[in-house]
Z-matrix of the N, CA and C atoms (Angstrom, degrees):
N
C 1 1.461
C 2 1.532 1 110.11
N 3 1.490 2 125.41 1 -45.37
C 4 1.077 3 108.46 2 175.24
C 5 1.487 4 131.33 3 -71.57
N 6 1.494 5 119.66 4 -18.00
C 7 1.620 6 124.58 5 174.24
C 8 1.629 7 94.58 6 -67.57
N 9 1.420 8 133.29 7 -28.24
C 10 1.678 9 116.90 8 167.01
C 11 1.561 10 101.11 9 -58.55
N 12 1.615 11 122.67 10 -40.94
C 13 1.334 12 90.52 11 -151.41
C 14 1.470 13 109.88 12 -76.27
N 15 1.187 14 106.08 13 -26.23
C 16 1.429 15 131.03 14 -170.52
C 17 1.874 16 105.87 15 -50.16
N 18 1.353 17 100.83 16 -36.50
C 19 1.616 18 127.19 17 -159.02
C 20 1.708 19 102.14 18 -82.32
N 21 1.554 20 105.07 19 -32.69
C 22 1.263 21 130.31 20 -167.36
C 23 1.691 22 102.71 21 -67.92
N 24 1.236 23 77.14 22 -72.33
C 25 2.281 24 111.90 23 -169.60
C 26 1.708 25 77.68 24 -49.06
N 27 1.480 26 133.98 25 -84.01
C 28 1.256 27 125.25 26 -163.03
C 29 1.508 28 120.82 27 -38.34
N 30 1.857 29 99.73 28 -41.36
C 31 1.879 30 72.82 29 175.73
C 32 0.820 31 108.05 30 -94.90
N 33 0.913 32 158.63 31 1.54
C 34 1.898 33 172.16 32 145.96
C 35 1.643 34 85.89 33 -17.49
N 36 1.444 35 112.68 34 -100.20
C 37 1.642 36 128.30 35 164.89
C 38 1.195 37 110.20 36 -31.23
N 39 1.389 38 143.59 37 -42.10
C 40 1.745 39 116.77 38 163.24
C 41 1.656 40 115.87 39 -73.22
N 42 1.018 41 112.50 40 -38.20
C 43 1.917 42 110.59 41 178.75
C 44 1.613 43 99.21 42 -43.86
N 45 1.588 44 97.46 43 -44.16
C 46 1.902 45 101.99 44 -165.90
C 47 1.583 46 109.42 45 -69.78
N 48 1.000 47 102.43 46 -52.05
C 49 1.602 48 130.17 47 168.36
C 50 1.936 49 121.79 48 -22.46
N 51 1.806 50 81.94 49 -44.22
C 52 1.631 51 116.16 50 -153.32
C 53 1.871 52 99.92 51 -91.52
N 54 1.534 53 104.27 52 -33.37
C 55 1.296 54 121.07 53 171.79
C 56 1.683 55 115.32 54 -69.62
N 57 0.923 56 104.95 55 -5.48
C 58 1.634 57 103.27 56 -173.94
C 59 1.659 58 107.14 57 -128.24
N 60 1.068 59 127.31 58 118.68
C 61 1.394 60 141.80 59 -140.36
C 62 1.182 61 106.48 60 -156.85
N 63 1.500 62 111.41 61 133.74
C 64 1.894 63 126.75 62 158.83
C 65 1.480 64 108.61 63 -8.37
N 66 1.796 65 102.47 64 -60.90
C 67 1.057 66 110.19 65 -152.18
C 68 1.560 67 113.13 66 -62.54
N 69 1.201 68 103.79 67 -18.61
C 70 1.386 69 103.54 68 -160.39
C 71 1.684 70 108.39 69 -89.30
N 72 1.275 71 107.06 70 -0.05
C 73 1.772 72 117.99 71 165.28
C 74 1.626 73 115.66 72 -60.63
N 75 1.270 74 100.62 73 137.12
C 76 0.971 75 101.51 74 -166.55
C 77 2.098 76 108.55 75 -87.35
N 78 1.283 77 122.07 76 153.82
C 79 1.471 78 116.92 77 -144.07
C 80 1.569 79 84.06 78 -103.57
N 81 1.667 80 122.02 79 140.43
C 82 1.457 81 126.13 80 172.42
C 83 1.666 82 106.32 81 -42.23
N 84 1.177 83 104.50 82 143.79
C 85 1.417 84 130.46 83 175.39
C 86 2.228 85 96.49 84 -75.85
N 87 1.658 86 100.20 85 124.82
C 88 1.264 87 120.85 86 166.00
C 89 1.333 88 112.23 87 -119.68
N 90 1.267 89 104.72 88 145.75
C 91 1.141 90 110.61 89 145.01
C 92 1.035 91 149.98 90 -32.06
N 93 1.496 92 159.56 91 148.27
C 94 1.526 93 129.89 92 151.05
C 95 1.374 94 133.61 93 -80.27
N 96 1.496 95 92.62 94 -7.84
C 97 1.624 96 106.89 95 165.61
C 98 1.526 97 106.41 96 -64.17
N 99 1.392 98 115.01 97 -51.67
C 100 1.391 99 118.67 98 -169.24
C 101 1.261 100 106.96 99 -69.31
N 102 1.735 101 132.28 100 -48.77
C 103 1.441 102 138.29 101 158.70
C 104 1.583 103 124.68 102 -32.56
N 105 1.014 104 90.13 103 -39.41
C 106 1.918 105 95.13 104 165.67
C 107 1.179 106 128.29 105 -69.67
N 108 0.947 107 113.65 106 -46.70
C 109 1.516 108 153.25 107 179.85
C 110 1.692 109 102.58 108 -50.00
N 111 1.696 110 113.68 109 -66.09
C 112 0.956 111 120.44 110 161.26
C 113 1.544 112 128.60 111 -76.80
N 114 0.645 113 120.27 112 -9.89
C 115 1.683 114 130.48 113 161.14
C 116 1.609 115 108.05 114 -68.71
N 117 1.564 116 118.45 115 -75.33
C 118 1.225 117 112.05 116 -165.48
C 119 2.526 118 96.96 117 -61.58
N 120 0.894 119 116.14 118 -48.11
C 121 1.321 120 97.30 119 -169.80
C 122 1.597 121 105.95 120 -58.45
N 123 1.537 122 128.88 121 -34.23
C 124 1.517 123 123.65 122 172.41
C 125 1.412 124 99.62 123 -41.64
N 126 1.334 125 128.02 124 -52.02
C 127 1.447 126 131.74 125 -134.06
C 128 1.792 127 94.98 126 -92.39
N 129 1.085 128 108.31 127 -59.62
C 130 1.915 129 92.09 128 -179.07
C 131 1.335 130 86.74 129 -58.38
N 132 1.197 131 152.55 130 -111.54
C 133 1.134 132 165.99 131 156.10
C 134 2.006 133 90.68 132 63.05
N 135 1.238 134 81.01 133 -98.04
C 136 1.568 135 95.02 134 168.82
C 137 1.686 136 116.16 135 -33.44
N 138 1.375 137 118.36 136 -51.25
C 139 1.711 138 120.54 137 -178.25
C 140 1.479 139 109.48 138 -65.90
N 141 1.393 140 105.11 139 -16.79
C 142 1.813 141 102.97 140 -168.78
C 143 1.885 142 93.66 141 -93.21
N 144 1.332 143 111.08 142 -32.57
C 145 1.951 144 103.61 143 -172.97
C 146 1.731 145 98.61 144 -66.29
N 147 1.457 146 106.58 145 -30.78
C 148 1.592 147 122.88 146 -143.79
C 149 1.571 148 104.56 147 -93.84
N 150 0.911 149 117.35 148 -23.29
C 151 1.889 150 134.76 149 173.50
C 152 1.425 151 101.06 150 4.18
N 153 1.616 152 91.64 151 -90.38
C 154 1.736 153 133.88 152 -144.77
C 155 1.652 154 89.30 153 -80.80
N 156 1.406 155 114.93 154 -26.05
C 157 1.889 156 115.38 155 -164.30
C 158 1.265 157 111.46 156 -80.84
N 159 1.729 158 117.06 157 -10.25
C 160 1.382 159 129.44 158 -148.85
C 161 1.923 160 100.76 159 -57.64
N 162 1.646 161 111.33 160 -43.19
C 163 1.362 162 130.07 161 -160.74
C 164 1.436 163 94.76 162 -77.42
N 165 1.257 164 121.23 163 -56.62
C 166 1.500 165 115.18 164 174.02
C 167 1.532 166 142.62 165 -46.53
N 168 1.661 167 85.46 166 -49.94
C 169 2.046 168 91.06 167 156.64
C 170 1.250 169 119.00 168 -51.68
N 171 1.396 170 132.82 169 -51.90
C 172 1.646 171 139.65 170 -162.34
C 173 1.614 172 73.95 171 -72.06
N 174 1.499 173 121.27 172 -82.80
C 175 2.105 174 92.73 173 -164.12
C 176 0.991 175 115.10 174 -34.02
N 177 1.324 176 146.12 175 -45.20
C 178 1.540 177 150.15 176 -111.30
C 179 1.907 178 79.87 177 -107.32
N 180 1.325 179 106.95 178 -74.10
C 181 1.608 180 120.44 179 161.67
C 182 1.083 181 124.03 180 -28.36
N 183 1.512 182 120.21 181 -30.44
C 184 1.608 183 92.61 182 160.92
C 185 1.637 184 117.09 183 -130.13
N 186 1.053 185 90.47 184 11.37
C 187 1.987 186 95.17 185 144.64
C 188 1.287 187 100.08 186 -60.29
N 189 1.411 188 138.65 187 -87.22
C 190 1.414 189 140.32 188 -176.49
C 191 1.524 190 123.26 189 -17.66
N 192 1.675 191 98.99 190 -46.26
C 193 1.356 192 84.90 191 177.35
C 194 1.497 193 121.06 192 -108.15
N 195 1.620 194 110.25 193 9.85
C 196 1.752 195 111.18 194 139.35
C 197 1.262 196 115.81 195 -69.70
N 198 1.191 197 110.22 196 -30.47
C 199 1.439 198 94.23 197 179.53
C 200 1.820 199 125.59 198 -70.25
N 201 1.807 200 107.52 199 -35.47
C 202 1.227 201 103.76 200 -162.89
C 203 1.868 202 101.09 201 -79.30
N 204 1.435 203 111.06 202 -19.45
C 205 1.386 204 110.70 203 -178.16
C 206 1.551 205 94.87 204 -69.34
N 207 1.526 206 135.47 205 -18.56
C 208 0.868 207 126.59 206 -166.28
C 209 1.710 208 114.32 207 -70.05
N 210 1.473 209 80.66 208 -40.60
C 211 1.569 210 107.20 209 -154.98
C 212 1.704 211 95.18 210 -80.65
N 213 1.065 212 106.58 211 -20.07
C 214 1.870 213 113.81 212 176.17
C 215 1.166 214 106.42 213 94.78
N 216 1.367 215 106.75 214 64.66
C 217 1.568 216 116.45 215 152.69
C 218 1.694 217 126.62 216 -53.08
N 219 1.620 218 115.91 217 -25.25
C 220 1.244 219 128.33 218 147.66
C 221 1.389 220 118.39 219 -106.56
N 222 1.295 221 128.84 220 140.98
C 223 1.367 222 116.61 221 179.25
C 224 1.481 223 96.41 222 -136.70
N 225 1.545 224 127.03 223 134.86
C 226 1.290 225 126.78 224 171.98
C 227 1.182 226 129.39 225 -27.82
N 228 1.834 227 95.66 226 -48.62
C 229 1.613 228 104.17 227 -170.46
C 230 1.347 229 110.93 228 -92.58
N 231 1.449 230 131.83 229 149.08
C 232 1.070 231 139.03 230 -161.53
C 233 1.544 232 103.91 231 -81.20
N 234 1.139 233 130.15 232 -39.16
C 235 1.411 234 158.53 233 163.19
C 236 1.541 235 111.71 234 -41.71
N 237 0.999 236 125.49 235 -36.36
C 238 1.509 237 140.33 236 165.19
C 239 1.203 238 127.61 237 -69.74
N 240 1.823 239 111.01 238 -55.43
C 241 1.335 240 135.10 239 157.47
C 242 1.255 241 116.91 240 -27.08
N 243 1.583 242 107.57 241 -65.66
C 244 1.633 243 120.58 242 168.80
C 245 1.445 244 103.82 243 -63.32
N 246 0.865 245 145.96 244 -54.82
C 247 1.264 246 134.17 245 -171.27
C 248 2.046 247 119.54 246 -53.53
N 249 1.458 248 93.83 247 -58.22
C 250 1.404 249 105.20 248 172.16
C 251 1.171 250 149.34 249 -101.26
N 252 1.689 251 97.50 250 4.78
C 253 1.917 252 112.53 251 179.70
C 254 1.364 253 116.82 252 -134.37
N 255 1.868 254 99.30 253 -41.98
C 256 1.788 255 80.63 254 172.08
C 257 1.172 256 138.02 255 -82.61
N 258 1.227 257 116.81 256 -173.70
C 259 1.482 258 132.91 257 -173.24
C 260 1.593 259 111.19 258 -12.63
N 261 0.987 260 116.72 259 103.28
C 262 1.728 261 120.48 260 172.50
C 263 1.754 262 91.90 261 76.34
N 264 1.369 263 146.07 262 63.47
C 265 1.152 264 129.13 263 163.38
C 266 1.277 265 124.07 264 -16.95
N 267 1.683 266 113.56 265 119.01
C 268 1.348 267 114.14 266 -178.82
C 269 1.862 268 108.28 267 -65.01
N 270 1.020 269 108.14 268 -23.45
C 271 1.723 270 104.12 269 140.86
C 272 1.090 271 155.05 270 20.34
N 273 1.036 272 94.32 271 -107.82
C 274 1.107 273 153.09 272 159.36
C 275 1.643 274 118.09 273 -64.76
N 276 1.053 275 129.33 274 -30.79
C 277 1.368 276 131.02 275 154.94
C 278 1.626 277 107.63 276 -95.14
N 279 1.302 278 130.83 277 -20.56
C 280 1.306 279 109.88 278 168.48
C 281 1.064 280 125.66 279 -82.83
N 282 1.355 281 129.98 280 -8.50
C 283 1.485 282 150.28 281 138.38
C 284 1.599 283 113.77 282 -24.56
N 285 1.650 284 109.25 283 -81.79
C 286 0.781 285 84.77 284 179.63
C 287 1.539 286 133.91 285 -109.31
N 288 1.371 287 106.52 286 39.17
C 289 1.730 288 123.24 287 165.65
C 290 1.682 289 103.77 288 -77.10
N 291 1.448 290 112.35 289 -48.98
C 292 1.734 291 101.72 290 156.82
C 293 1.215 292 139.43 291 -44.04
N 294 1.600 293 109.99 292 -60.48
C 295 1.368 294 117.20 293 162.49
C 296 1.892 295 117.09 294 -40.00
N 297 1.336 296 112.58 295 -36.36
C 298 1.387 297 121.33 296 -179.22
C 299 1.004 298 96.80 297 -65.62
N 300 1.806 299 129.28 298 -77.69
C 301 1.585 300 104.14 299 -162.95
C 302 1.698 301 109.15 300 -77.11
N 303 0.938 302 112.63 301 -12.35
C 304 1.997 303 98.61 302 176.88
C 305 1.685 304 93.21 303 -59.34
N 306 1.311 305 128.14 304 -44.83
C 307 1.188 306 104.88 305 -179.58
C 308 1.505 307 137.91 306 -107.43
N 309 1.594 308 96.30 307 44.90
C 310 1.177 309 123.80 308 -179.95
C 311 1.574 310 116.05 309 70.56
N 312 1.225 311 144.51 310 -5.56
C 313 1.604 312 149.04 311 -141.13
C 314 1.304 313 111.02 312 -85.11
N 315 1.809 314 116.01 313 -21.59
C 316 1.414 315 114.48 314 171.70
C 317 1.817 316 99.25 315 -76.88
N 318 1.385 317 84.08 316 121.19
C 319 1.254 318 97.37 317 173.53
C 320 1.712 319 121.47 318 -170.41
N 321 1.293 320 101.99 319 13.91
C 322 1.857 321 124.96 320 164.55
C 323 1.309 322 116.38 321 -134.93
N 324 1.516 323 121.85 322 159.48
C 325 0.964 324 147.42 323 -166.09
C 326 2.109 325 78.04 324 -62.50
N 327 1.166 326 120.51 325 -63.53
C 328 1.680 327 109.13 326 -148.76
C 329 1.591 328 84.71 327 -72.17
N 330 1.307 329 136.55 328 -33.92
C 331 1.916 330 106.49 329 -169.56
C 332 1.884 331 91.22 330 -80.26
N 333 0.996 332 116.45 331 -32.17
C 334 1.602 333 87.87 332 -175.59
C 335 1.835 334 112.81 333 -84.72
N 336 1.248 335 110.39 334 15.49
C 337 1.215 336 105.94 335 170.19
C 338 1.481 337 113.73 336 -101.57
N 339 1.241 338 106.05 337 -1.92
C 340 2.055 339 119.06 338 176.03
C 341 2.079 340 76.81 339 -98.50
N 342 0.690 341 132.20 340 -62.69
C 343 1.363 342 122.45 341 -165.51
C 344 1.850 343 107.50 342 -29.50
N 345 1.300 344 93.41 343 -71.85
C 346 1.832 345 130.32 344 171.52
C 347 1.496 346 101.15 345 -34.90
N 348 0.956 347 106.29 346 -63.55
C 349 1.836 348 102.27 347 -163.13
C 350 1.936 349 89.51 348 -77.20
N 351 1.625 350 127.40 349 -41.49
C 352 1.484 351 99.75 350 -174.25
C 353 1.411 352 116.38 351 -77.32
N 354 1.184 353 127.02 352 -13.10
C 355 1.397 354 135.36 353 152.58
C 356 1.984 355 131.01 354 -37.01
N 357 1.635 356 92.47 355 -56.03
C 358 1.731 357 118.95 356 156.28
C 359 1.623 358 104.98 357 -45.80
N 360 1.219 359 125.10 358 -63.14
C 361 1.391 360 132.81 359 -139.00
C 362 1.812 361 78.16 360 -95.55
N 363 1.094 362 148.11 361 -40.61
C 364 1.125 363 109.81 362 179.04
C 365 1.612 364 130.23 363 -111.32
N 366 1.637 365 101.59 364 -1.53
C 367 1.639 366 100.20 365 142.16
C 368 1.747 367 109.53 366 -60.43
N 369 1.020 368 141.18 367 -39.66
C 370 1.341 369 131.80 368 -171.02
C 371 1.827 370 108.33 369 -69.62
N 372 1.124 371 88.31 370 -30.10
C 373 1.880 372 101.95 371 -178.06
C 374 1.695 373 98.17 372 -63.48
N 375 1.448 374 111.69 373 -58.26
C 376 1.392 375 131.22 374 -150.57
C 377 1.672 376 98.76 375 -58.30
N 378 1.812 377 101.00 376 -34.67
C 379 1.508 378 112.32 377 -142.07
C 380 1.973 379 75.61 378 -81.53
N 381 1.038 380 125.13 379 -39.79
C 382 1.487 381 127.11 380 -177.34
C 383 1.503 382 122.85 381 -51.54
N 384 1.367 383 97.78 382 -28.72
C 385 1.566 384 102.13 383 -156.48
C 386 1.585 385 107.43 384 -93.34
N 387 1.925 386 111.50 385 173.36
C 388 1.009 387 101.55 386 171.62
C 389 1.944 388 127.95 387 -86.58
N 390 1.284 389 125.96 388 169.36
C 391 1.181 390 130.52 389 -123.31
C 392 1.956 391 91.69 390 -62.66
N 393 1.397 392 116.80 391 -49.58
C 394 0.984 393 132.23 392 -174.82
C 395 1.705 394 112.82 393 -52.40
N 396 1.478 395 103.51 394 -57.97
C 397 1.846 396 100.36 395 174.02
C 398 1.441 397 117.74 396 -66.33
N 399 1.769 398 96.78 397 -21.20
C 400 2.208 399 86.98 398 -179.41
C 401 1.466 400 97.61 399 -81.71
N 402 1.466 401 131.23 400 -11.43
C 403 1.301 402 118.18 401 174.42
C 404 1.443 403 109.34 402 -78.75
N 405 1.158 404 140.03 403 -5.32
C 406 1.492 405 147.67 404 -151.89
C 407 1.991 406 75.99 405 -109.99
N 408 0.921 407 93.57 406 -66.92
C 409 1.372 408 107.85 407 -161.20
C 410 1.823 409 121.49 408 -56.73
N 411 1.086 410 98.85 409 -24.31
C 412 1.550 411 113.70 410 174.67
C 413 1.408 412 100.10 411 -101.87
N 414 1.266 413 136.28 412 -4.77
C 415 1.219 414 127.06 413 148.15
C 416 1.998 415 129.88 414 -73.94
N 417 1.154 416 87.69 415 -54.89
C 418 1.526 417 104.11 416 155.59
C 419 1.513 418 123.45 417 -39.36
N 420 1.149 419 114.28 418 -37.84
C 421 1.723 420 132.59 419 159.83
C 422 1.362 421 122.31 420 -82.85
N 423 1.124 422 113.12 421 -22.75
C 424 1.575 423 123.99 422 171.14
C 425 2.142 424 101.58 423 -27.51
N 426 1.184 425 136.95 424 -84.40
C 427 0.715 426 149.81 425 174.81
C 428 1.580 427 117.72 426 -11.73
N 429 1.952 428 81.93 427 -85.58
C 430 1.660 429 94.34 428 172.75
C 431 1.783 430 109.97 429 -44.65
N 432 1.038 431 117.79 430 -42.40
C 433 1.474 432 124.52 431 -164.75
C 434 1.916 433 102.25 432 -60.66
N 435 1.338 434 89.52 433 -41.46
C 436 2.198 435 96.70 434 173.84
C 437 1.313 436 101.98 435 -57.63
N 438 1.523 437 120.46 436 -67.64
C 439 1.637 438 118.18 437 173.21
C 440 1.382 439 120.66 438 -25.25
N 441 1.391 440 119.54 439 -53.63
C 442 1.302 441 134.20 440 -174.93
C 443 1.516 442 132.96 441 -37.55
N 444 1.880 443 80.71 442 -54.87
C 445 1.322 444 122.87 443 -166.83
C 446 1.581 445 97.34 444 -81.81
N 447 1.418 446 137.24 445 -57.80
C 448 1.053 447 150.01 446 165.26
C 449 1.712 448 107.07 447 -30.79
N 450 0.858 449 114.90 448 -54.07
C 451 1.744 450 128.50 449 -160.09
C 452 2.007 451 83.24 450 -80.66
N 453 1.162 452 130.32 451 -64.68
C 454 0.787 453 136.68 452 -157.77
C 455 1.613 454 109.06 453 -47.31
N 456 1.392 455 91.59 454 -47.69
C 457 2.004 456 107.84 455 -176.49
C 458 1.640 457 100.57 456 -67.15
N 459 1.209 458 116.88 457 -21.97
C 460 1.612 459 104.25 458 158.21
C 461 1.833 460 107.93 459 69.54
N 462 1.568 461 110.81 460 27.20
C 463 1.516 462 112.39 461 172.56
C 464 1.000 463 105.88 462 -89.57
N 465 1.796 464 106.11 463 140.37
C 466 1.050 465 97.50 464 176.17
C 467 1.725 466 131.67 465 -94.53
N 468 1.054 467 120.05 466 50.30
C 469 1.168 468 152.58 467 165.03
C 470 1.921 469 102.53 468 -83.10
N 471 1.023 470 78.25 469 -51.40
C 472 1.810 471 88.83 470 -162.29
C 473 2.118 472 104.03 471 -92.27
N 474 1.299 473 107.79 472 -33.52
C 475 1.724 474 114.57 473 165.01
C 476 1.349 475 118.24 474 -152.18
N 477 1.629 476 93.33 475 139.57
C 478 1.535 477 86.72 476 -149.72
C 479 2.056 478 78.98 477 -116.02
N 480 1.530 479 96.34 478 113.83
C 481 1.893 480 112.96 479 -176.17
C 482 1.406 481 95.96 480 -51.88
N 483 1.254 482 141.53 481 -42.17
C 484 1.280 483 115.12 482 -166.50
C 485 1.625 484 127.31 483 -84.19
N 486 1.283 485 104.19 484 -41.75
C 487 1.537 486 117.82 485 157.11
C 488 1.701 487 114.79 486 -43.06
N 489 1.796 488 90.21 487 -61.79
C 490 1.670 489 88.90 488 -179.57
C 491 2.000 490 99.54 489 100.99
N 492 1.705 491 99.20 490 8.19
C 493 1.212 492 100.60 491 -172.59
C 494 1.788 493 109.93 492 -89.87
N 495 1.725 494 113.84 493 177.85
C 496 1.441 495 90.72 494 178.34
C 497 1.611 496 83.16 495 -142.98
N 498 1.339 497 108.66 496 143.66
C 499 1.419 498 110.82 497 174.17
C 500 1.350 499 123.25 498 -133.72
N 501 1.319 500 117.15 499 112.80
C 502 1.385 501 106.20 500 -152.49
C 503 2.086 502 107.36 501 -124.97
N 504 1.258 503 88.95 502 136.00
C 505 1.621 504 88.77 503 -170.86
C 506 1.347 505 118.45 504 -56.44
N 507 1.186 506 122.98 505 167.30
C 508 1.486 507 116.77 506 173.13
C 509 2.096 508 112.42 507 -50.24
N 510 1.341 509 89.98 508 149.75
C 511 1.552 510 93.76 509 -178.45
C 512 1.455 511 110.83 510 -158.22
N 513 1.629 512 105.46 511 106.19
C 514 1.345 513 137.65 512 178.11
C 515 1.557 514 95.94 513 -14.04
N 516 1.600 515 152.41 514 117.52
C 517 1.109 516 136.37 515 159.53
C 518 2.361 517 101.84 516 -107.23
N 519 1.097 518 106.16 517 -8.44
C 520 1.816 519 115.17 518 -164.42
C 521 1.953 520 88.19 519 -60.17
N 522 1.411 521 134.24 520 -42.68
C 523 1.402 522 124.59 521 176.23
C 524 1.621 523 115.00 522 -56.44
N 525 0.940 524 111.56 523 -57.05
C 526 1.502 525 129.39 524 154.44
C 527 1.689 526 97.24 525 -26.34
N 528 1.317 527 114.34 526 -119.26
C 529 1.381 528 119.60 527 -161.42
C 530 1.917 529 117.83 528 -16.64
N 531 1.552 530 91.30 529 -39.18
C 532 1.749 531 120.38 530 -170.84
C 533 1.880 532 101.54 531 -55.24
N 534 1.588 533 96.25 532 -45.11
C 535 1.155 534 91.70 533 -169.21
C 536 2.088 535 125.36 534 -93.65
N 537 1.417 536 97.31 535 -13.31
C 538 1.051 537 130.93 536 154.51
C 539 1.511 538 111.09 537 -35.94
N 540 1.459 539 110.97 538 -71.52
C 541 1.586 540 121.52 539 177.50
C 542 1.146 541 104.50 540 -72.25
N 543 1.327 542 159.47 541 -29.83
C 544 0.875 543 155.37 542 179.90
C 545 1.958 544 119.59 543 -63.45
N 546 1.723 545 93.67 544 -53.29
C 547 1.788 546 113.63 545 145.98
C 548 1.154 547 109.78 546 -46.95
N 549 1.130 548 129.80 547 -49.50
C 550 1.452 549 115.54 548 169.86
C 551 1.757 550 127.11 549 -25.50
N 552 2.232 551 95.06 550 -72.95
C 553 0.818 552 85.69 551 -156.17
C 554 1.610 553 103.12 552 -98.14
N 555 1.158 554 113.85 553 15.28
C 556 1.524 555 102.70 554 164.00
C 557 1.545 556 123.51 555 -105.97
N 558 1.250 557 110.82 556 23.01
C 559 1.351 558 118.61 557 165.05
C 560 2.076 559 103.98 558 -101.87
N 561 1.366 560 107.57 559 -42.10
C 562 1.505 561 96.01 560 164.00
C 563 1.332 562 123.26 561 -89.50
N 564 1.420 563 122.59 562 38.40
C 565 1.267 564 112.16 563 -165.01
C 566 1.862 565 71.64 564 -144.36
């Protein structure tokens, strides 16, 4: 009971930890004399590299957005949407939560707590969807869901309480990716 609480309090303090960010500093106070100032020199600056490129961006620009209508920038199902467009594409984080353990990197309380929470968000997706995409979709989690389960059983083989370390055996992620593309194409199809 106490390696839960221990397991608890730690991600407790990284979720909190995880909420408080660079970003959220607040940026020195300017002027608008000085803001102008730096604005107009960004801006020729930028028009003089950008000249000759002007024709290429607008192609380049709307390849992109044949492509993303391609790729299903809207998708019927709501279940998809979340999966592949909003906020932080679940995606896009299952991407690279694979890439993490193929290359071993879960190995703290804060990467297996991005594991944990994208795991949540797409059992909750899966639990929404219809029968065929939550099967796509609970495959795609397959993985994260071993991590879970692993961390959860609290061996210490697998976390060691005093370190605070986590060591986790190899874990098949190629079904995962497989089924991923497959979500792909039967959410735009």
């Amino acid at each position: 009971m106490k390696k839960f609480s221990v397991v608890a309090l730690a991600m407790t303090a990284t979720l909190a930890l995880g909420a408080c960010s660079a970003e959220d500093e607040p940026e020195e106070a300017t002027t608008s004399e000085e803001s102008a100032d730096e604005g107009t020199e960004e801006t020729s600056d930028t028009a003089e590299e950008t000249g000759d490129e002007t024709g290429d961006t607008a192609e380049e620009t709307g390849d992109a957005a044949d492509q993303t209508e391609a790729a299903g920038g809207e998708y019927s199902e709501p279940a998809c949407n979340e999966f592949f467009t909003e906020g932080g594409p679940l995606a896009d984080r299952a991407e690279a939560a694979r890439s993490a353990l193929e290359a071993g990197e879960v190995t703290d309380q804060v990467t297996y707590s991005e594991v944990m929470l994208l795991k949540s968000r797409l059992d909750a997706t899966a639990e929404e969807a219809p029968e065929d995409i939550s099967s796509l979709i609970t495959t795609v989690n397959a993985p994260f869901t071993e991590v879970v389960d692993l961390v959860n059983e609290g061996s210490e083989d697998v976390v060691d309480p005093d370190a605070g370390t986590i060591t986790l055996p190899e874990i098949d992620t190629h079904a995962s990716a497989d089924a991923q593309a497959e979500l792909e194409t039967a959410c735009a199809g």
